[in-house]
GUKETOR-659916 format. One record per residue: x, y, z of N, C-alpha, C, CB in turn; residue in one letter; residue number from 1. Coordinates in Angstrom, 1 decimal, always signed. Each point is the difference from the previous one (the first is absolute). Glycine has a CB too. Example, Ala and Ser with C-alpha at 12.3 -4.5 7.8 and 13.67 -1.06 7.14 Angstrom:
BEGIN
<<+13.2; -5.7; +7.8>; <-0.9; +1.2; +0.0>; <+0.9; +1.2; +0.0>; <-1.9; -1.2; +1.2>; 'A'; 1>;
<<+1.5; +2.3; -1.9>; <+0.9; +1.1; +0.0>; <-0.8; +1.1; +0.8>; <+1.2; -0.6; -2.2>; 'S'; 2>;
This chain:
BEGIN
<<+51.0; +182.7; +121.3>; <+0.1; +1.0; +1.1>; <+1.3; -0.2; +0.8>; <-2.5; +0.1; +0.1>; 'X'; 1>;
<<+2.4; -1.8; +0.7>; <+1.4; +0.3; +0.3>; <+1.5; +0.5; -0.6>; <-1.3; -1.4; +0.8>; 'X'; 2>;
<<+1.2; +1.1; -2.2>; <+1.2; +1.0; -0.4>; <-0.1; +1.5; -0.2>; <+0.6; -1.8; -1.0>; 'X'; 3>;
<<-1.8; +2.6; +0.5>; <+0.4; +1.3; +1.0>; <+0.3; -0.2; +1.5>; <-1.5; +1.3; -1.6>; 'X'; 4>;
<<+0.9; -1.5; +2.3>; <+0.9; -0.1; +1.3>; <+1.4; -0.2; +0.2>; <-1.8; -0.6; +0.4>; 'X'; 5>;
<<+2.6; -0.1; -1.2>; <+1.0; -0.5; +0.1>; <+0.6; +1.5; -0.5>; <-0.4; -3.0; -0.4>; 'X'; 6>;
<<+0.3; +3.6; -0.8>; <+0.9; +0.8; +0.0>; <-0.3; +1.3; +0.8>; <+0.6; -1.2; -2.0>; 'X'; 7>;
<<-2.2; +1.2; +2.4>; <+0.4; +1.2; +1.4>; <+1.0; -0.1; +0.7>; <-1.8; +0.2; +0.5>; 'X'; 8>;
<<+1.6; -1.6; +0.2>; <+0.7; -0.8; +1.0>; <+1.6; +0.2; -0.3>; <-2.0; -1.7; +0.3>; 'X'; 9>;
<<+2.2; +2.1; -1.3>; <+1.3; -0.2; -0.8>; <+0.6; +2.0; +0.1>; <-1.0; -2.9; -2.2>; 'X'; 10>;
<<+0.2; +3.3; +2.0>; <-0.2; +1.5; -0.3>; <+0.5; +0.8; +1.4>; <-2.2; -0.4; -1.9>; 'X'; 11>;
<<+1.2; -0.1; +3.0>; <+0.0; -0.1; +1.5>; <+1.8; +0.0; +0.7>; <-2.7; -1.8; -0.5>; 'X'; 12>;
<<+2.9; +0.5; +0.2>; <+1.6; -0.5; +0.5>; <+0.8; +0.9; -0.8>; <-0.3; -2.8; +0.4>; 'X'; 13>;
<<+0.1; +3.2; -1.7>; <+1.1; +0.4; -0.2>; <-0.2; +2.0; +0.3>; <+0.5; -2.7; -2.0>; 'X'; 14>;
<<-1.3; +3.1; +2.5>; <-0.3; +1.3; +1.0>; <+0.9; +0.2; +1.0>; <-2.1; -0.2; -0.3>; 'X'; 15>;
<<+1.5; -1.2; +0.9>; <+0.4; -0.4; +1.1>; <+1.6; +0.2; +0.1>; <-2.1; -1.7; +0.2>; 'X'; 16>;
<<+2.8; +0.5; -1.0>; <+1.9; +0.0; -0.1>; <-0.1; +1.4; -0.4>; <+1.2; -2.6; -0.8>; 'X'; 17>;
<<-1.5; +3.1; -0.2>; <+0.5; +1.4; -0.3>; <+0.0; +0.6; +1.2>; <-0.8; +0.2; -2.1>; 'X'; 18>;
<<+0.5; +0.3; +2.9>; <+0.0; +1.1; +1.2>; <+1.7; -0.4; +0.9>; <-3.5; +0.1; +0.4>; 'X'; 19>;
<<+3.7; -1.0; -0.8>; <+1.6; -0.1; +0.6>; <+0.6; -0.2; -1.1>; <-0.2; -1.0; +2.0>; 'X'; 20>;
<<+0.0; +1.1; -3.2>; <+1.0; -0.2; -1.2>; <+1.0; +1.0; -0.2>; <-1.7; -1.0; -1.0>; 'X'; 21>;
<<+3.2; +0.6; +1.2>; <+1.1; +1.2; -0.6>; <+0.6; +0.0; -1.4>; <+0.7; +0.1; +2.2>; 'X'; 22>;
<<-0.2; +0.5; -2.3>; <+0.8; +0.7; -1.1>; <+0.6; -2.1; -0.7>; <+1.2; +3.7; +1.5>; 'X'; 23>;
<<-0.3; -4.4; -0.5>; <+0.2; -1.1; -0.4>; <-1.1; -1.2; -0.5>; <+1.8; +1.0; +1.5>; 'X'; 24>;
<<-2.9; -0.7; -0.3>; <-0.8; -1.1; -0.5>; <-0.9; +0.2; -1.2>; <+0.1; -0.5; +2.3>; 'X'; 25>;
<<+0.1; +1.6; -2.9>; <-1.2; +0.2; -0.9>; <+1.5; +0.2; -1.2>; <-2.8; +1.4; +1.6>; 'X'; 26>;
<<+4.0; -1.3; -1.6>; <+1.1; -0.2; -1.0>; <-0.9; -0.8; -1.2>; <+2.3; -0.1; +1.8>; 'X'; 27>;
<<-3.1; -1.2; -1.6>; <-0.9; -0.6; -1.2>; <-0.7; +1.3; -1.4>; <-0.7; -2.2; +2.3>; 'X'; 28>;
<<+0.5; +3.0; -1.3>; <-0.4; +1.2; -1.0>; <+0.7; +1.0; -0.2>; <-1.8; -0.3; +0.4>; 'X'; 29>;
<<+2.5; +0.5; +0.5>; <+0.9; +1.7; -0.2>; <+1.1; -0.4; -1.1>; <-0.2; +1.1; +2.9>; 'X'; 30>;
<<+0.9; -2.2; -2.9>; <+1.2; -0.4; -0.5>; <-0.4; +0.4; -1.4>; <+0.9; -1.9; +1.6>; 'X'; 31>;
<<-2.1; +1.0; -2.1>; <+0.1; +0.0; -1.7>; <-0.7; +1.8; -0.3>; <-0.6; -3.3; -0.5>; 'X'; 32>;
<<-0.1; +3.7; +1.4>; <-0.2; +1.5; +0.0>; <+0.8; +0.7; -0.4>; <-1.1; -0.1; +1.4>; 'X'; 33>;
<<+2.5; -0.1; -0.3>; <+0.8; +0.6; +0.1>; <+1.0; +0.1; -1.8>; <-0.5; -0.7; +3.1>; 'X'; 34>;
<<+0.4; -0.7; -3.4>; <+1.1; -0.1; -1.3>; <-1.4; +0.9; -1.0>; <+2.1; -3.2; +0.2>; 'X'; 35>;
<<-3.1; +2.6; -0.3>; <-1.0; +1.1; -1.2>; <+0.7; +1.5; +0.4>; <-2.8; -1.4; +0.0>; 'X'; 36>;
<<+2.6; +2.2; +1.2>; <+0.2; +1.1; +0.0>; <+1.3; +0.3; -0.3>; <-1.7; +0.1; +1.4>; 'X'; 37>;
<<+2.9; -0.5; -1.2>; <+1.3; +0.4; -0.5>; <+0.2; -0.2; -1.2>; <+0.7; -0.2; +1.7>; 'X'; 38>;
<<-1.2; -1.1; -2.6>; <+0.0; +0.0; -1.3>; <-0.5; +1.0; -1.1>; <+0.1; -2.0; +1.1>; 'X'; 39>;
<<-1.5; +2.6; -0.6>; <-0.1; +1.1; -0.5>; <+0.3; +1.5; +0.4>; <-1.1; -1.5; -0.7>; 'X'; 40>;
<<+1.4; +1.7; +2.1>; <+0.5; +1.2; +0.2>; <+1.4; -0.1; +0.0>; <-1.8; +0.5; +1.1>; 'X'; 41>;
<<+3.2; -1.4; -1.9>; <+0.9; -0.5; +0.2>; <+0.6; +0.8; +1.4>; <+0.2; -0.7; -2.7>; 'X'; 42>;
<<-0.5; +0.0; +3.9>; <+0.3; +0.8; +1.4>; <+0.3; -1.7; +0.1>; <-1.8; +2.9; +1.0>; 'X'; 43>;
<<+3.3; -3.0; +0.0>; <+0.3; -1.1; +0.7>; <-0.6; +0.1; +1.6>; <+2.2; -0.1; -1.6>; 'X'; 44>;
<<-2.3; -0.9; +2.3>; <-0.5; +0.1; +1.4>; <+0.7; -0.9; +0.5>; <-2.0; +0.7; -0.3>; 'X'; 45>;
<<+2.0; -0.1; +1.7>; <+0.6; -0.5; +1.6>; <-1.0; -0.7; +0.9>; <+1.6; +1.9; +0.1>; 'X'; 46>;
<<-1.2; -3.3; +0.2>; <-1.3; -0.6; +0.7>; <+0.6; +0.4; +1.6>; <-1.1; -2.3; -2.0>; 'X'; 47>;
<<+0.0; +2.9; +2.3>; <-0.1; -0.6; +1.9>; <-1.0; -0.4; +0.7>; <+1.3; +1.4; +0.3>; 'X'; 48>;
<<-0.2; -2.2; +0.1>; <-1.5; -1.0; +0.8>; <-0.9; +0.6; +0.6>; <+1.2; -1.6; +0.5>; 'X'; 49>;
<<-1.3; +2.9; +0.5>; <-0.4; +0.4; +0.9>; <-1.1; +1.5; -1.1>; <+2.5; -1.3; +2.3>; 'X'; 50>;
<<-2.0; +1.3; -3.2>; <-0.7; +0.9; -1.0>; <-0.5; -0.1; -1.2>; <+1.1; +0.7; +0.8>; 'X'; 51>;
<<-0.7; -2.3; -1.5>; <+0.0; +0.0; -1.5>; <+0.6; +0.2; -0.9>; <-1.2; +0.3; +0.7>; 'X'; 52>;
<<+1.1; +0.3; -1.8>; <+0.6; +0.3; -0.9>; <+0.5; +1.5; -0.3>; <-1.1; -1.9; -0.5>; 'X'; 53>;
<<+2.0; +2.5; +0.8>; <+0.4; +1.7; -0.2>; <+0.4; +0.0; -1.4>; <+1.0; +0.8; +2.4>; 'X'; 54>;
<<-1.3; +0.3; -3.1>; <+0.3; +0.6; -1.4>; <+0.5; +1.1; +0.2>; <-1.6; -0.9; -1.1>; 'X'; 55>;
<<+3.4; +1.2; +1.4>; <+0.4; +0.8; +0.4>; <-0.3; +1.9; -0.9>; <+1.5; -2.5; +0.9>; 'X'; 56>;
<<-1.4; +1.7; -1.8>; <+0.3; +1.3; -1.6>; <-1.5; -0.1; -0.2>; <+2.7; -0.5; -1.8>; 'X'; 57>;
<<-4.1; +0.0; +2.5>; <-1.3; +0.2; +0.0>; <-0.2; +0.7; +1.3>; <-0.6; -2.1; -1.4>; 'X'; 58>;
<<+1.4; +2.3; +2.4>; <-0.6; -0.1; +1.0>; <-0.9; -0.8; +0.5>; <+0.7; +1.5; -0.5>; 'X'; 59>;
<<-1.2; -2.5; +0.4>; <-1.6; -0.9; +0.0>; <+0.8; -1.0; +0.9>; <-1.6; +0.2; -2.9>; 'X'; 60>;
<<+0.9; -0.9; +3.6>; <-0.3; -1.7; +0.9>; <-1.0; -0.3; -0.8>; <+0.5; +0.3; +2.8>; 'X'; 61>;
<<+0.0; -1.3; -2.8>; <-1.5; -1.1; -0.6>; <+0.1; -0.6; +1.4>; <+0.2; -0.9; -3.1>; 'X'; 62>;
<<-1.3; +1.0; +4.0>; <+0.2; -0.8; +0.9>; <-1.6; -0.5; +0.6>; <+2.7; +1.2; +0.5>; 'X'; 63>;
<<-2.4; -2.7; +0.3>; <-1.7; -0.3; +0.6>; <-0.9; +0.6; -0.4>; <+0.5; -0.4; +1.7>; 'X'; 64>;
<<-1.3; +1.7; -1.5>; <-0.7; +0.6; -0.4>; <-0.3; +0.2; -1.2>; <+0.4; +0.4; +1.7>; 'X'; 65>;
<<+0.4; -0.5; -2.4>; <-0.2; -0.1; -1.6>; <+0.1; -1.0; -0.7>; <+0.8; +1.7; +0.0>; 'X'; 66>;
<<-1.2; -2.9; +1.3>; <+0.6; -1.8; -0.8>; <-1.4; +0.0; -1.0>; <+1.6; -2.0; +2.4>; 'X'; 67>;
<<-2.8; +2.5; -2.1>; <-1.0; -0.4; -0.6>; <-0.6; -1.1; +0.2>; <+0.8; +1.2; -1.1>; 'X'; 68>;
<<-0.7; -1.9; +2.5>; <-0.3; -0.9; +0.2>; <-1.8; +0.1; +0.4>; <+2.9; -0.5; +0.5>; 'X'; 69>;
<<-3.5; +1.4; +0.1>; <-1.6; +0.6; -0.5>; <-0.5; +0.0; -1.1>; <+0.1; +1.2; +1.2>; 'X'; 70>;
<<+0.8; -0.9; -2.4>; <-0.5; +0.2; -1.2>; <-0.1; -2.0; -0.7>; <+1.4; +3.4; -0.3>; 'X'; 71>;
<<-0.4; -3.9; +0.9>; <+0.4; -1.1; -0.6>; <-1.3; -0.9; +0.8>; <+3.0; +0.5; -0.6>; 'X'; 72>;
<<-3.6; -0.4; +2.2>; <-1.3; -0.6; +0.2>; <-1.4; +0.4; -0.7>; <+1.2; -0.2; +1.9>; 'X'; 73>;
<<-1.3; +1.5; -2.4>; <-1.1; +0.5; -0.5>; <-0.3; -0.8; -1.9>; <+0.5; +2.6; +2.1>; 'X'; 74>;
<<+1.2; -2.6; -2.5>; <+0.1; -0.6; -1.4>; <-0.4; -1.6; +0.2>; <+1.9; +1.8; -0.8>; 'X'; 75>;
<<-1.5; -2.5; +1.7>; <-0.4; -1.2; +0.4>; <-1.3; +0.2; +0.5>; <+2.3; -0.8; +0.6>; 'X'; 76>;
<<-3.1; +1.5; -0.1>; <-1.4; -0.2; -0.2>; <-1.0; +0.1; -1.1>; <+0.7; +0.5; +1.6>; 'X'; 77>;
<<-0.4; +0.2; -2.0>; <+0.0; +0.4; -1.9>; <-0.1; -1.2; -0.7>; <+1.6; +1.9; -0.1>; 'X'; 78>;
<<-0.5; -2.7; +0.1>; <+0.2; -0.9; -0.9>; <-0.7; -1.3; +0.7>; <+2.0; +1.1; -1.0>; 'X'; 79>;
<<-1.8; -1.2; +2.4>; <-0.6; -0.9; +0.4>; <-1.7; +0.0; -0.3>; <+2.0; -0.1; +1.7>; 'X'; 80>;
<<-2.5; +0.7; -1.5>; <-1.3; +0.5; -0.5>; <-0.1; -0.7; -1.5>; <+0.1; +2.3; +1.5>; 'X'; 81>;
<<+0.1; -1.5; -2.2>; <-0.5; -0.6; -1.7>; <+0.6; -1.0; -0.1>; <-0.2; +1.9; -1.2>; 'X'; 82>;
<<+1.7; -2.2; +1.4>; <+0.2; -1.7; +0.0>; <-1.3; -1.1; +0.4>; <+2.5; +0.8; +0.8>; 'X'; 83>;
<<-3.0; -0.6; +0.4>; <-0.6; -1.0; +1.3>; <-1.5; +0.3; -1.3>; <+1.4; +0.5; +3.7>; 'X'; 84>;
<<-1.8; +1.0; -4.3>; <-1.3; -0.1; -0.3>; <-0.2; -1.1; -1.6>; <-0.4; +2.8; +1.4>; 'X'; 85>;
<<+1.8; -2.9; -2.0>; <+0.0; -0.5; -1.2>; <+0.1; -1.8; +0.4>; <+1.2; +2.4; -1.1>; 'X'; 86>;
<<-0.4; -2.2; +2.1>; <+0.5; -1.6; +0.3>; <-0.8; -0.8; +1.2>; <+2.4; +0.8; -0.8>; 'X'; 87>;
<<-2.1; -1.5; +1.4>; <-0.4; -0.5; +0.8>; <+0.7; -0.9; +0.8>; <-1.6; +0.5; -1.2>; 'X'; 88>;
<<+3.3; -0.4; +0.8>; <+0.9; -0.9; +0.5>; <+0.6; +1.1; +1.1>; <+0.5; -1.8; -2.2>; 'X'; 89>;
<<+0.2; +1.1; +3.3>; <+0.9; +0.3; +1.2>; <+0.9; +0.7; -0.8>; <-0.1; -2.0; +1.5>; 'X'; 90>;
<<+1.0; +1.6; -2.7>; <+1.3; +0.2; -0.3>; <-0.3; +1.8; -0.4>; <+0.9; -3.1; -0.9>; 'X'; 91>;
<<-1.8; +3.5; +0.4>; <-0.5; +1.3; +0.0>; <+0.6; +0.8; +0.7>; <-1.7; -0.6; -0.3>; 'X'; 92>;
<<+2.0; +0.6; +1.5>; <+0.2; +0.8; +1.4>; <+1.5; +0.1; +0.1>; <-2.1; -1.0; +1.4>; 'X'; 93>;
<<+3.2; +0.2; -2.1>; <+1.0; +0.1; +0.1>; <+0.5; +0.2; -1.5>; <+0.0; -1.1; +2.4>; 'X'; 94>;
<<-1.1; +0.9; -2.8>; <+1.0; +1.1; -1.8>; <-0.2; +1.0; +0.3>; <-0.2; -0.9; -2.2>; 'X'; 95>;
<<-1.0; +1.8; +3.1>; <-0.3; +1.3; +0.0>; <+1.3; +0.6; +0.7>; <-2.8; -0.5; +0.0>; 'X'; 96>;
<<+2.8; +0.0; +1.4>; <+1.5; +0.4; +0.4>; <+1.4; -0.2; -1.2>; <-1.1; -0.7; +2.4>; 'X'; 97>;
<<+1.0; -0.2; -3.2>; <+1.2; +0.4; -0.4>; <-0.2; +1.1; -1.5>; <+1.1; -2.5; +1.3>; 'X'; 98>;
<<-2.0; +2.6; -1.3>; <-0.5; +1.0; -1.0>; <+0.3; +1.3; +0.4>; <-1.7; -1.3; -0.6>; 'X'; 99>;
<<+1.2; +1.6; +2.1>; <-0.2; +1.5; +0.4>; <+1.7; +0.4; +0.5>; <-3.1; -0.3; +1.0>; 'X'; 100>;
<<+3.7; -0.7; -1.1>; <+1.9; +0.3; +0.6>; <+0.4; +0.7; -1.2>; <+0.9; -2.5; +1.4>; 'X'; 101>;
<<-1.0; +2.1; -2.9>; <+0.6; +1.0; -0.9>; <-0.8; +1.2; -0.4>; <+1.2; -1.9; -0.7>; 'X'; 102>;
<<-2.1; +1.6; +1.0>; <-1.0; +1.5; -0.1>; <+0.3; +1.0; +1.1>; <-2.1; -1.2; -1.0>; 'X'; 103>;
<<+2.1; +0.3; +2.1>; <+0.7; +1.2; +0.8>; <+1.3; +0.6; +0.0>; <-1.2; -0.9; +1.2>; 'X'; 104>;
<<+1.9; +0.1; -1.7>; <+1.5; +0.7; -0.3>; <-0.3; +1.0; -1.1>; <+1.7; -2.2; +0.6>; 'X'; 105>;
<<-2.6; +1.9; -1.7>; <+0.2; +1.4; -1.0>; <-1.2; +1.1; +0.4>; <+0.9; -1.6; -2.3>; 'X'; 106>;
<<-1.6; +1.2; +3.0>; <-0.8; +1.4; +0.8>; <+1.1; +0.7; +1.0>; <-2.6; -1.1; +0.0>; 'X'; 107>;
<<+3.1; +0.5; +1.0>; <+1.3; +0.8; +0.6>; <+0.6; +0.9; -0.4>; <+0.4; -1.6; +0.6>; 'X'; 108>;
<<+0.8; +1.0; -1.8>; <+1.1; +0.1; -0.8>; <-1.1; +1.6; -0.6>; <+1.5; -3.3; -0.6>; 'X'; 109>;
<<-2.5; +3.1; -0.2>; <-0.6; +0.5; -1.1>; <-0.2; +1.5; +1.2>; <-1.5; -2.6; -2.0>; 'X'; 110>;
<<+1.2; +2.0; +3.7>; <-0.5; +1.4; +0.9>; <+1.2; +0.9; +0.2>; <-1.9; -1.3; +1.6>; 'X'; 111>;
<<+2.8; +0.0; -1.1>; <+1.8; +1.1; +0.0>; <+0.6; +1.2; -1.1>; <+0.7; -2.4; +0.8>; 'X'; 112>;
<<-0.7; +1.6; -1.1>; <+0.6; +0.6; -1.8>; <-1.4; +1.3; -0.8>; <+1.5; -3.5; -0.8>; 'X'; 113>;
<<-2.8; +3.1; +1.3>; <-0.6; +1.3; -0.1>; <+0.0; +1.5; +1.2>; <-1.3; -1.9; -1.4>; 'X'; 114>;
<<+1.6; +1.1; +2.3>; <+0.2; +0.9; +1.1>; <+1.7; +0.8; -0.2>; <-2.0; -1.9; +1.6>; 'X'; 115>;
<<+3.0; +1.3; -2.2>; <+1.1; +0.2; -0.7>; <+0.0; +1.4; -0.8>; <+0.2; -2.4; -0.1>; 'X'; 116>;
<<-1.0; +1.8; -0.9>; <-0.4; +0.9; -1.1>; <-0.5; +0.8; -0.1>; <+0.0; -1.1; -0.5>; 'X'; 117>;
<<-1.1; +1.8; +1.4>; <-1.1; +0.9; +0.2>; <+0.8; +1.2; +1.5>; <-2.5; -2.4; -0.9>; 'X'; 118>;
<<+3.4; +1.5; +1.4>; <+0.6; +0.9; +0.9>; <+0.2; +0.8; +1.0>; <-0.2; -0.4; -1.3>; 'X'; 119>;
<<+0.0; +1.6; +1.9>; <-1.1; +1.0; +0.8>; <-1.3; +0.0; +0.2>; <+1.3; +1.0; -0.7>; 'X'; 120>;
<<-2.2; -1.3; +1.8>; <-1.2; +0.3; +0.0>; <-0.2; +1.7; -0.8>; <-0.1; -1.8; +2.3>; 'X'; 121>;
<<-1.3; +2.0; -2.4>; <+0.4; +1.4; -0.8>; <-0.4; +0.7; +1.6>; <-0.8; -0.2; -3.6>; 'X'; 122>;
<<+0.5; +1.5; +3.1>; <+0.3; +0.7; +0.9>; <-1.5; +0.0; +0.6>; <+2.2; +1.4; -1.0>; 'X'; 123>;
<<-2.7; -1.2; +2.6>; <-0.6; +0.2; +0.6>; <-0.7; -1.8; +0.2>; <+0.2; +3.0; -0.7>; 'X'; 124>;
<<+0.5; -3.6; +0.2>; <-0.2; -1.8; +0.4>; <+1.3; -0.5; +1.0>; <-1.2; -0.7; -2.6>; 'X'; 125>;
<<+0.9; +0.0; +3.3>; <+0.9; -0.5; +0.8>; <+0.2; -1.0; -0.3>; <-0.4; +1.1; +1.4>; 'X'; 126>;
<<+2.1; -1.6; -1.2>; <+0.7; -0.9; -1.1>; <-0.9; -1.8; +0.6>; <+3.1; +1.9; -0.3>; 'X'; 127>;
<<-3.3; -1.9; +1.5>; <-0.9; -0.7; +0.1>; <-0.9; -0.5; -0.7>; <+0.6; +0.7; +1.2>; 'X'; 128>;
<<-1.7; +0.3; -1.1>; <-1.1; +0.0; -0.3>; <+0.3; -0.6; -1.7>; <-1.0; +2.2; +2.1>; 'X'; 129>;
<<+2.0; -1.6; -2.6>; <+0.2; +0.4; -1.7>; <+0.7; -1.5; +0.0>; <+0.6; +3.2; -0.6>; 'X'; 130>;
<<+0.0; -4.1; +1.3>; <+0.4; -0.7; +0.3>; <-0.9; -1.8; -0.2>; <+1.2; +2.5; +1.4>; 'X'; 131>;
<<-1.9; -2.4; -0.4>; <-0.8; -0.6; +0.3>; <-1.6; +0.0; -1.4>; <+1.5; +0.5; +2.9>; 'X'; 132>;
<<-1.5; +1.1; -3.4>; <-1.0; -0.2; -1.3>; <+0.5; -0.9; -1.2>; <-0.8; +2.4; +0.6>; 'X'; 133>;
<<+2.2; -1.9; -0.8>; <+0.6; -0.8; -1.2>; <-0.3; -1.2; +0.2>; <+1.8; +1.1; -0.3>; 'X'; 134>;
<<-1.1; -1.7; +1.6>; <+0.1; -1.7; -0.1>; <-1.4; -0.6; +0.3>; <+2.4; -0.1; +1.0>; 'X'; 135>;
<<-3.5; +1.2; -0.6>; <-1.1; -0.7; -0.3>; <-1.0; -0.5; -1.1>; <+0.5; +1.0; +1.5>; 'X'; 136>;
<<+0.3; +0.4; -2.8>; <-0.5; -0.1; -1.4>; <+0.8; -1.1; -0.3>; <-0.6; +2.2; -0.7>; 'X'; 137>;
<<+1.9; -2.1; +0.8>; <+0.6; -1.2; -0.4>; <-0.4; -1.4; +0.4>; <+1.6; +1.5; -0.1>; 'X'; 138>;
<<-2.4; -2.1; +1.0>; <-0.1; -1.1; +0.3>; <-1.1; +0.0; -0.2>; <+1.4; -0.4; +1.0>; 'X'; 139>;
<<-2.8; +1.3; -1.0>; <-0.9; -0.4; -0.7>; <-0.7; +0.1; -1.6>; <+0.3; +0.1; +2.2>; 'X'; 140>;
<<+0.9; +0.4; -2.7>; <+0.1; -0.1; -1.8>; <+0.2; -1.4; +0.1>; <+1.2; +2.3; -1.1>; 'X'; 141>;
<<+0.0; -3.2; +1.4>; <+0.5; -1.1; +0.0>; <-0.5; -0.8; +0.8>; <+1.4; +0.9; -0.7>; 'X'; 142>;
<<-2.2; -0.9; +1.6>; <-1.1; -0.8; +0.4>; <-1.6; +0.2; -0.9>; <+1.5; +0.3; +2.6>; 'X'; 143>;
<<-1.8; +0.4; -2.9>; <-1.1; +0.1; -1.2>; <+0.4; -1.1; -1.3>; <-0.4; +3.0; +0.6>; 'X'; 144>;
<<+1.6; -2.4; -0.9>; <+0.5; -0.6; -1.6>; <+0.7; -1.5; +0.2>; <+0.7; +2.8; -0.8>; 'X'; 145>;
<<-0.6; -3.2; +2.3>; <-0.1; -1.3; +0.1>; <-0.9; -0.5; +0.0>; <+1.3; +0.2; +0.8>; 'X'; 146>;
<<-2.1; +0.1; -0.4>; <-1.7; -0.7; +0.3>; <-0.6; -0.3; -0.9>; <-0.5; +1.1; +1.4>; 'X'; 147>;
<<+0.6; +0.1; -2.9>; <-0.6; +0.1; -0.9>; <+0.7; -1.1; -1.0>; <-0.8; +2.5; +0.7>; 'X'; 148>;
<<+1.9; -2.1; -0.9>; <+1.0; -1.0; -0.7>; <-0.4; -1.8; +0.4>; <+2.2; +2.3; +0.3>; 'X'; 149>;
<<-1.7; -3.1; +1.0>; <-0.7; -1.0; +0.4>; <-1.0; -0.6; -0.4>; <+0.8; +0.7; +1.2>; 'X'; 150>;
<<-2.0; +0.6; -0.8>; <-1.4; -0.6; -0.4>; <+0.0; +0.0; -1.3>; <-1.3; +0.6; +1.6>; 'X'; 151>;
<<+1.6; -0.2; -2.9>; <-0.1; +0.3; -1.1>; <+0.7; -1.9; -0.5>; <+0.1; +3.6; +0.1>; 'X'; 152>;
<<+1.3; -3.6; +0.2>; <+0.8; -1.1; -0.1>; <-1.0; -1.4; +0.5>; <+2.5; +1.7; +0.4>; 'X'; 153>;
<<-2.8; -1.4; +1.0>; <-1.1; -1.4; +0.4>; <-1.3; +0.2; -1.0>; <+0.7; -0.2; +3.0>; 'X'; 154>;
<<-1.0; +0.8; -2.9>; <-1.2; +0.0; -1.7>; <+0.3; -1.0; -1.0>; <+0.0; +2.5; -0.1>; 'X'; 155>;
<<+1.9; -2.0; -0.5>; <-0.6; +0.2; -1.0>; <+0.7; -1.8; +0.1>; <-0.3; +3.3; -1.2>; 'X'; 156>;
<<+1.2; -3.6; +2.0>; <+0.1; -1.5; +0.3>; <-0.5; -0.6; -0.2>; <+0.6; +0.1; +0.9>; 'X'; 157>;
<<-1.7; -0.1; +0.4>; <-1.6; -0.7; -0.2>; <-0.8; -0.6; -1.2>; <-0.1; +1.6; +1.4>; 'X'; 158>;
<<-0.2; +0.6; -2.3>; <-0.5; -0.7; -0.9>; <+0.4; -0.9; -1.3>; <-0.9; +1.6; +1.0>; 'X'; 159>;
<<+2.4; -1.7; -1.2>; <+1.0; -0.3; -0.8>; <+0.0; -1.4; -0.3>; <+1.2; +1.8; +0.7>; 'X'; 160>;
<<-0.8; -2.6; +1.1>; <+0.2; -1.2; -0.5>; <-1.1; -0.8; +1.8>; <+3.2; +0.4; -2.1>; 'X'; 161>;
<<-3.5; +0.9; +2.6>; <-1.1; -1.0; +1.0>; <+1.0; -0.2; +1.0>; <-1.7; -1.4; -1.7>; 'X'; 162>;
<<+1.3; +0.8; +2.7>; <+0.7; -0.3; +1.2>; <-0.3; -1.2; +1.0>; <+0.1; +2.3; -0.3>; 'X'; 163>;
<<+0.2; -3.3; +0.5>; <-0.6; -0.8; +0.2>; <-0.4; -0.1; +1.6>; <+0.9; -0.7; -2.3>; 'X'; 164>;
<<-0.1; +1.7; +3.0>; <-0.6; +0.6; +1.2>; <-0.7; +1.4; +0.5>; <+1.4; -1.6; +0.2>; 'X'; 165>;
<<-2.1; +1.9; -1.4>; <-0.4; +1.1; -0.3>; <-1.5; +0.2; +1.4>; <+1.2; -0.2; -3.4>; 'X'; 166>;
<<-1.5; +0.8; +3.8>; <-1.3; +0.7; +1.1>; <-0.7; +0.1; -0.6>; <+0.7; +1.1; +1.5>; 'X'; 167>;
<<-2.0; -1.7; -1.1>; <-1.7; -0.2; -1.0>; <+0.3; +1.7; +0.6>; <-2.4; -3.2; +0.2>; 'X'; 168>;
<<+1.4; +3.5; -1.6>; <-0.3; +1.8; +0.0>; <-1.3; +0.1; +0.9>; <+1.0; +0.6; -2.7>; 'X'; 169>;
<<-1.1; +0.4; +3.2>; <-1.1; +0.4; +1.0>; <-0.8; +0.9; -0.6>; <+1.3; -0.3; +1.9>; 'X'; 170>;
């Protein structure tokens, strides 16, 4: 029990710093975002500090608000979860974080570049609204297909070669 607590506790603080987080302090995610999205939209970008990343010939900022730093606590709960239910070690809690850092960069990358692609809200949706639906499919396809993927992999671990800090089954 104390280690679910720990990563509430963990989940909690990092709410918390987010509500003052800018465009610089969250650079840990926007940066590699940023190179996925120009690599496949071949669009160069201008960093400012005070904004992020501009995609002139996109028109687009990648900026704070799109660091995905929500998506990247909710993936870290995810993983922390089925990690902690398979295992029973500490060290659980900090592979899950570094698990949920590259998954969050390709759910981002994967929301940008569909939001790119698709374009115009259509008509009688507001670009918002049309806005905000995308990157919601987009992150929860890729939060589903993480979940599923994981648990399937801690399975199939388990049953393969055993674990020798494996969690009596309930």
């Amino acid at each position: 029990m104390p280690k679910y607590l720990t990563v509430v506790l963990i989940f909690c603080l990092g709410k918390w710093w987010h509500r003052t987080a800018d465009a610089e302090t969250l650079r840990f995610l926007l940066a590699p975002t940023d190179t996925a999205v120009g690599f496949f939209s071949g669009s160069a970008s201008v960093w400012h500090p005070e904004m992020g990343y501009h995609h002139p010939l996109l028109n687009v900022a990648i900026d704070a608000s799109c660091a995905g730093f929500n998506f990247l606590l909710i993936t870290f709960l995810l993983l922390a979860y089925l990690l902690l239910r398979r295992f029973v070690r500490w060290w659980a809690i900090p592979l899950a974080l570094v698990f949920a850092w590259p998954v969050t960069i390709v759910a981002n990358s994967s929301r940008i570049l569909t939001i790119l692609l698709t374009g115009d809200a259509p008509r009688g949706i507001s670009s918002g609204v049309w806005h905000e639906g995308q990157g919601a499919f987009v992150y929860l396809f890729v939060l589903v297909g993480t979940g599923l993927l994981a648990d399937h992999l801690l399975k199939k671990q388990v049953a393969e070669k055993g674990f020798p800090f494996q969690a009596t089954q309930r």
